[in-house]
C-alpha positions as CSV (number, residue, x, y, z in Angstrom):
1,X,0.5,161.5,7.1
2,X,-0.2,162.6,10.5
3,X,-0.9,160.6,13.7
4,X,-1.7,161.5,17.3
5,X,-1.4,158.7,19.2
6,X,0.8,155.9,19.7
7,X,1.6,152.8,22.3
8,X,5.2,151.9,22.3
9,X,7.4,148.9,24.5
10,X,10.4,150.2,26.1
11,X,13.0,148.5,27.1
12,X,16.9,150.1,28.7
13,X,19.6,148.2,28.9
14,X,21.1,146.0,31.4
15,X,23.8,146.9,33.5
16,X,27.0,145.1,32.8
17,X,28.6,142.4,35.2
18,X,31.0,143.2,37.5
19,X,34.5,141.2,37.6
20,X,36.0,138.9,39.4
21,X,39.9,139.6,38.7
22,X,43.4,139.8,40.6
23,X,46.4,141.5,40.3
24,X,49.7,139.6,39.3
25,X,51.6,141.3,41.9
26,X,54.2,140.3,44.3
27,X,54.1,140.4,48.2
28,X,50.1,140.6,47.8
29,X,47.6,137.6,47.7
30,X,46.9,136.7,44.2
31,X,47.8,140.0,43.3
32,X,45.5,142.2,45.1
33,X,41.8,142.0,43.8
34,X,41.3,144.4,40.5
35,X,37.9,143.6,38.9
36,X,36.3,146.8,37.6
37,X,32.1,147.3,38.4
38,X,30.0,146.7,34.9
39,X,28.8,149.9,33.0
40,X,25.0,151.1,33.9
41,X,22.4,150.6,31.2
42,X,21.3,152.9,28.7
43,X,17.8,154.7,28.8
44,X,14.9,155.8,26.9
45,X,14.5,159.0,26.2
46,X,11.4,161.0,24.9
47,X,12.4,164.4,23.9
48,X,9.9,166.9,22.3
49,X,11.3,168.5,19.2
50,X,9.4,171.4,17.4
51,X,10.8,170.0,13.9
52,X,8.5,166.5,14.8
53,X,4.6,167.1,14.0
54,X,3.5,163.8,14.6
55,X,3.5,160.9,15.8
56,X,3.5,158.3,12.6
57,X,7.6,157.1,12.7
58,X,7.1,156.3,16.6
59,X,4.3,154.3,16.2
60,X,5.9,152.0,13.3
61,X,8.3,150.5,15.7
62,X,6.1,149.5,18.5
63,X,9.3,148.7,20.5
64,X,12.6,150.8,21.4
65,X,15.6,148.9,23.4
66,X,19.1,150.9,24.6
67,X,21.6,149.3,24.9
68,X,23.4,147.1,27.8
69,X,26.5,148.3,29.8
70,X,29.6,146.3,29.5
71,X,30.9,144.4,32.1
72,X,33.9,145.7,34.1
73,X,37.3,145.0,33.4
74,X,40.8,143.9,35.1
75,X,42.3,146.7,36.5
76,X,39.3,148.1,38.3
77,X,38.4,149.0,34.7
78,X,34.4,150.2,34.5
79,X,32.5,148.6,31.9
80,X,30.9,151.1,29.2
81,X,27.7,152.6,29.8
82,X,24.9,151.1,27.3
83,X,23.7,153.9,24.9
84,X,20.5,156.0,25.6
85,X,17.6,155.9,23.1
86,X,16.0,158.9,22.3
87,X,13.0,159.3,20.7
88,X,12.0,162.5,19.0
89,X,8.0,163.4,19.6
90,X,6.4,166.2,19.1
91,X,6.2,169.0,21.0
92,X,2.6,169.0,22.7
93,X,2.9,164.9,23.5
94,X,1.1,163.6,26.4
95,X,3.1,160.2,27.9
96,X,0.7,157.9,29.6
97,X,1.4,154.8,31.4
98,X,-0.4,152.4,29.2
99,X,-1.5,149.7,32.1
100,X,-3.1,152.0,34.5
101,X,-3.7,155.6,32.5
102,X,-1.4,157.9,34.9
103,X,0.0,160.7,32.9
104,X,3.8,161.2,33.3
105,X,4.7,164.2,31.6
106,X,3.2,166.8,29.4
107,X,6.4,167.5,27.2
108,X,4.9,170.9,26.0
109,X,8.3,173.1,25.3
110,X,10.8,172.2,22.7
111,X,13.9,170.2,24.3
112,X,11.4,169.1,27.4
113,X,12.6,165.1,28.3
114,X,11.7,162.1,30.0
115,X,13.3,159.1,30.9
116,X,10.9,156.7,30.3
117,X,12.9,153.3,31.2
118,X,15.9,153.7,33.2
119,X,19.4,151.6,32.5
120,X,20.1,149.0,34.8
121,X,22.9,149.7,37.1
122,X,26.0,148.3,36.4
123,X,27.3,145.3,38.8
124,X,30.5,145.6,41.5
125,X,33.8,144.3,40.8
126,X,35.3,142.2,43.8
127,X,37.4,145.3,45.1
128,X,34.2,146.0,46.2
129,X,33.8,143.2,48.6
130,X,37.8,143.1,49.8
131,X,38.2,143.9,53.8
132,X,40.7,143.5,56.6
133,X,38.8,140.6,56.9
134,X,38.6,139.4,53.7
135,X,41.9,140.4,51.4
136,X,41.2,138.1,48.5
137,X,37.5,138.4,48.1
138,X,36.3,136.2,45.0
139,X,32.4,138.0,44.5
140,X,31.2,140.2,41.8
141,X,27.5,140.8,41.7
142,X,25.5,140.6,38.3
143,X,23.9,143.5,36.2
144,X,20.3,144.5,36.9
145,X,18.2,144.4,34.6
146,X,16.6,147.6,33.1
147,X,13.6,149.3,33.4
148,X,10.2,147.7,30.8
149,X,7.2,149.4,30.2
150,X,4.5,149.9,27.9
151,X,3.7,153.6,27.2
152,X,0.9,155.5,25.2
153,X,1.8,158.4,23.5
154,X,-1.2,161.4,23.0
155,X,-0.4,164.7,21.2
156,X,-2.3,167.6,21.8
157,X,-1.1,170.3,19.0
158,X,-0.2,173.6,20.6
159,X,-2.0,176.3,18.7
160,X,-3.0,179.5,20.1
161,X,-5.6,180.1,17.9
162,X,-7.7,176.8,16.3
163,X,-9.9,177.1,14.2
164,X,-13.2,175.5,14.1
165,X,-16.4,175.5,11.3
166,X,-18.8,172.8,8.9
167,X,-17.1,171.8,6.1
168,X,-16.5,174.1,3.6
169,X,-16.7,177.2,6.1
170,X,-13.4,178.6,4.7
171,X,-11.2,177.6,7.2
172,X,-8.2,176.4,5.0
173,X,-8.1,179.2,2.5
174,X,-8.2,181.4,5.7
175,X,-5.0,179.8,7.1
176,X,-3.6,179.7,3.5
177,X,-3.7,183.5,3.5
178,X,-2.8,184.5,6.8
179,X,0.1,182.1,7.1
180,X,2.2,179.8,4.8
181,X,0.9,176.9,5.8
182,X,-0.2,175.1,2.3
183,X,-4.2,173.1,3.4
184,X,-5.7,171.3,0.5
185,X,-8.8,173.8,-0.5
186,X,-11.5,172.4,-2.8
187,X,-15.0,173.0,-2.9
188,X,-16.0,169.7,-1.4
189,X,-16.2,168.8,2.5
190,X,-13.4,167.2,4.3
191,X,-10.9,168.6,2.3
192,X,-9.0,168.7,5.7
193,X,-8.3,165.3,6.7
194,X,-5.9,166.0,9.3
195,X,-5.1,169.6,11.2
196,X,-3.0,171.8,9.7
197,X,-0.6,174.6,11.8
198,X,0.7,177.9,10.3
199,X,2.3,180.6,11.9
200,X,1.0,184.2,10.7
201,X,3.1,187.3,11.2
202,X,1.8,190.5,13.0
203,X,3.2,193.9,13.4
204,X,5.6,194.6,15.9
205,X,7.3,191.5,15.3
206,X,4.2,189.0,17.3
207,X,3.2,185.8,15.9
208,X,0.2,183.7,16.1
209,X,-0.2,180.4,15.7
210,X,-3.0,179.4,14.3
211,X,-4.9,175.4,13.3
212,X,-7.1,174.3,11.1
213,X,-8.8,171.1,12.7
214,X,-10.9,169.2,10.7
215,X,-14.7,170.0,9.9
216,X,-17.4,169.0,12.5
217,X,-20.7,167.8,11.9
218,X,-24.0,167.5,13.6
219,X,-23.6,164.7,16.0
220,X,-19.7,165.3,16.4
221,X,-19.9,165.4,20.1
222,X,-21.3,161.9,19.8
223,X,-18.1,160.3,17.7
224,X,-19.9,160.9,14.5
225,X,-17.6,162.7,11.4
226,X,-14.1,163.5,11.3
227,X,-13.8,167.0,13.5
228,X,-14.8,164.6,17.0
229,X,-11.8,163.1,16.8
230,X,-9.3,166.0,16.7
231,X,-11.3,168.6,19.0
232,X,-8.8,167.2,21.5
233,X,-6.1,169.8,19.7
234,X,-8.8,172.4,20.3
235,X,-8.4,172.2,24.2
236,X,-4.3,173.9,24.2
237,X,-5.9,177.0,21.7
238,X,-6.4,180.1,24.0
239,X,-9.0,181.6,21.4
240,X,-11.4,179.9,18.9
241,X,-12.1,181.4,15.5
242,X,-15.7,179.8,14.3
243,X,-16.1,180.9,10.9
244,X,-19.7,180.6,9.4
245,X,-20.2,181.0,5.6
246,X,-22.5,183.5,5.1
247,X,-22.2,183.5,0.9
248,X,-25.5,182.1,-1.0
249,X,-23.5,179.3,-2.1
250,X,-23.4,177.8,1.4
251,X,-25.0,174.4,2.7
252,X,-27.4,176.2,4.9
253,X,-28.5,179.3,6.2
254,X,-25.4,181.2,8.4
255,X,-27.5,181.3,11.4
256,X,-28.6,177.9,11.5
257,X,-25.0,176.5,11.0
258,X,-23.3,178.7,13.5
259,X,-26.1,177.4,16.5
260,X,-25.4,173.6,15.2
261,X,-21.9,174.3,15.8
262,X,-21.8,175.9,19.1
263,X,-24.5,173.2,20.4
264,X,-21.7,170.6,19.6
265,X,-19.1,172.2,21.4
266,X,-21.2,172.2,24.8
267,X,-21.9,168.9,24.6
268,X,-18.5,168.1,23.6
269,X,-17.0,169.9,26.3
270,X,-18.5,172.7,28.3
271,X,-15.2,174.2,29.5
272,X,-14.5,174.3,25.4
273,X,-17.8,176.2,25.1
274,X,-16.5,178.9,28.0
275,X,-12.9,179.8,26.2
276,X,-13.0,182.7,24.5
277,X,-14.0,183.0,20.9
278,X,-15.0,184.9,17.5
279,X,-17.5,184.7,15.5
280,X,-16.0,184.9,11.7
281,X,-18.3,185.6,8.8
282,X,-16.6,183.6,5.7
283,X,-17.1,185.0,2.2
284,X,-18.5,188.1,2.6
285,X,-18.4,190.9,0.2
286,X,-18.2,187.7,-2.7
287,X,-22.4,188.0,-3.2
288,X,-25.0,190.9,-3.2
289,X,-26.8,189.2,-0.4
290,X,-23.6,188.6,1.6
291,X,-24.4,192.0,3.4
292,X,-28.0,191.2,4.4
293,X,-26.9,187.6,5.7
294,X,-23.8,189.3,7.8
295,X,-26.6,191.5,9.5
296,X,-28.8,188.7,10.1
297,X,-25.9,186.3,11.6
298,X,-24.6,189.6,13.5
299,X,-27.6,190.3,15.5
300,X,-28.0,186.3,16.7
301,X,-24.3,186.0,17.2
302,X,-24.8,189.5,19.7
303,X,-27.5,188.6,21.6
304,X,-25.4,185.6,23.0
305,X,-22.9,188.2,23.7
306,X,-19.9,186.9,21.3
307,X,-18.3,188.7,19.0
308,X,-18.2,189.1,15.3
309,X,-16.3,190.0,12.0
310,X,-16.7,189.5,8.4
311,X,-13.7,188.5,6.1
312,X,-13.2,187.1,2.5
313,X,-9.8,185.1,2.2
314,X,-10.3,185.2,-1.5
315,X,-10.5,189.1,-1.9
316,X,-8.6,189.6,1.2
317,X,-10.7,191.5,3.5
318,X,-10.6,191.3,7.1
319,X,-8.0,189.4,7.6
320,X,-5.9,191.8,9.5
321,X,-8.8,193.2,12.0
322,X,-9.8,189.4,12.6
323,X,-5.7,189.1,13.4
324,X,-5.6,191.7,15.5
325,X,-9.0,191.1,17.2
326,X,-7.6,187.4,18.0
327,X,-4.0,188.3,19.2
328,X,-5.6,191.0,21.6
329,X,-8.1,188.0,23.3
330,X,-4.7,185.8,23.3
331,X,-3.3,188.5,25.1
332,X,-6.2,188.5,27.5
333,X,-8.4,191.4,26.8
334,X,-10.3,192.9,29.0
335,X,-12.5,193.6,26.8
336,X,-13.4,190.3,25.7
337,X,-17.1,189.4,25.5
């Protein structure tokens, strides 16, 4: 199952007390004082980890705790230092302050960490306090406690290419080809429940990362449908692949779908609308009409100065030039429309 968000308790430990003890020495006043400072507190850790792509096991335990340091010992003895929690996210996690909203981190590389609740420090043994004044000083200060806070968790997949349509647009048997990423494909909408990632290998040894977010609908930009939800993941992509079915088996004319879609992402986001982007005509060559749709869906797409290319997954055809097209407007093209 996959999850993107998640609000969380943290709670690090409490530093240990610090000790009140004397030497059993001779010629010194009870011994000389020897009580060791407690150990510090273990923290909570959020570390982003490339193997984690989501955030479902964080969420089911609402609330992590390290450990407390142990309190000093005779002999000027330091207490042990509490264990650190860490908690594995993945890479792409945004950590919010729940109370107030403030973003304090964006973990976006793998190994990136945050301490999000700091140990208490440990407290001083009565060496600590011993003087010329006062030799047999009988004060040891107590622990403090560790940090508590309430943080929400918000991942943002990193993608460089996402890839965006209506149901039943051919998005997962695109991915399916192009990478080995394994979406559910039926011929039904919302087969994608959830986005899928795949990595799909180029010449010259380059990579592209591509997801599959979720079908959009009319009204998405409003909260209606499933795609509203995840067009967050959308935001991280450098380039957008909007594929448009264009066979005579789809739910409405190409035209028509691709201006529906491109009208939601404007009034989802208009910076979303600017990014750069390619028109991909699904399911061509599977129909005799395919070819007269293409032309049609070409000349509107052109006009608003995007760009366009026709694939079938099934037959594989395409696939590469769209590849290539989209790793040369990752790598900032020039030439980009």
């Amino acid at each position: 199952m996959f999850r993107d968000e998640a609000t969380i308790e943290v709670i690090a430990g409490k530093g240990g007390d610090g000790l009140v003890s004397f030497r059993r020495e001779k010629y010194e006043a009870h011994g000389g004082p020897d009580g060791g400072d407690g150990g510090d507190g273990g923290d909570v850790i959020l570390k982003a980890d490339t193997q984690i792509t989501s955030l479902l096991r964080v969420g089911r335990a609402f609330r992590y705790a390290a450990k407390g340091g142990g309190p000093g010992g005779p002999r000027k003895r330091t207490g042990a230092r509490g264990k650190h929690v860490v908690i594995e996210v993945p890479v792409g996690t945004q950590i919010f302050e729940a109370k107030h909203g403030n973003l304090l981190r964006d973990l976006s590389e793998d190994g990136m960490e945050l301490v999000v609740a700091k140990g208490g420090r440990g407290g001083k043994g009565n060496p600590r306090f011993a003087s010329s004044i006062i030799q047999v000083p009988r004060k040891a200060t107590k622990g403090i406690v560790g940090e508590e806070r309430r943080i929400k968790l918000e991942l943002k997949l990193f993608a460089q290419v996402g890839l965006l349509g209506f149901p039943n647009a051919g998005k997962s048997t695109f991915l399916s080809r192009v990478t080995q990423a394994k979406p559910k494909i039926a011929d039904y909408p919302f087969t994608t429940l959830v986005p899928q990632v795949g990595i799909a290998a180029l010449p010259d040894y380059r990579t592209l990362v591509i997801a599959d977010l979720p079908g959009l609908i009319e009204g998405a930009a409003e909260g209606h449908g499933l795609g509203y939800r995840f067009l967050k993941h959308v935001e991280r992509c450098k380039v957008l692949l909007h594929l448009v079915d264009i066979s005579t088996m789809a739910d409405r004319d190409p035209v028509e779908a691709w201006r529906a879609l491109e009208d939601e992402l404007m009034q989802a986001s208009p910076e979303l609308h600017a990014r750069r982007r390619l028109v991909v005509a699904s399911k061509h060559f599977e129909d005799d009409e395919s070819e007269e749709r293409l032309q049609e869906l070409k000349v509107a797409v052109e006009a608003a100065g995007q760009e366009i290319l026709p694939i079938s997954s099934v037959l594989g055809l395409g696939l590469n030039e769209v590849l290539g097209r989209a790793l040369e407007l990752v790598d900032g093209d020039p030439k980009a429309f």
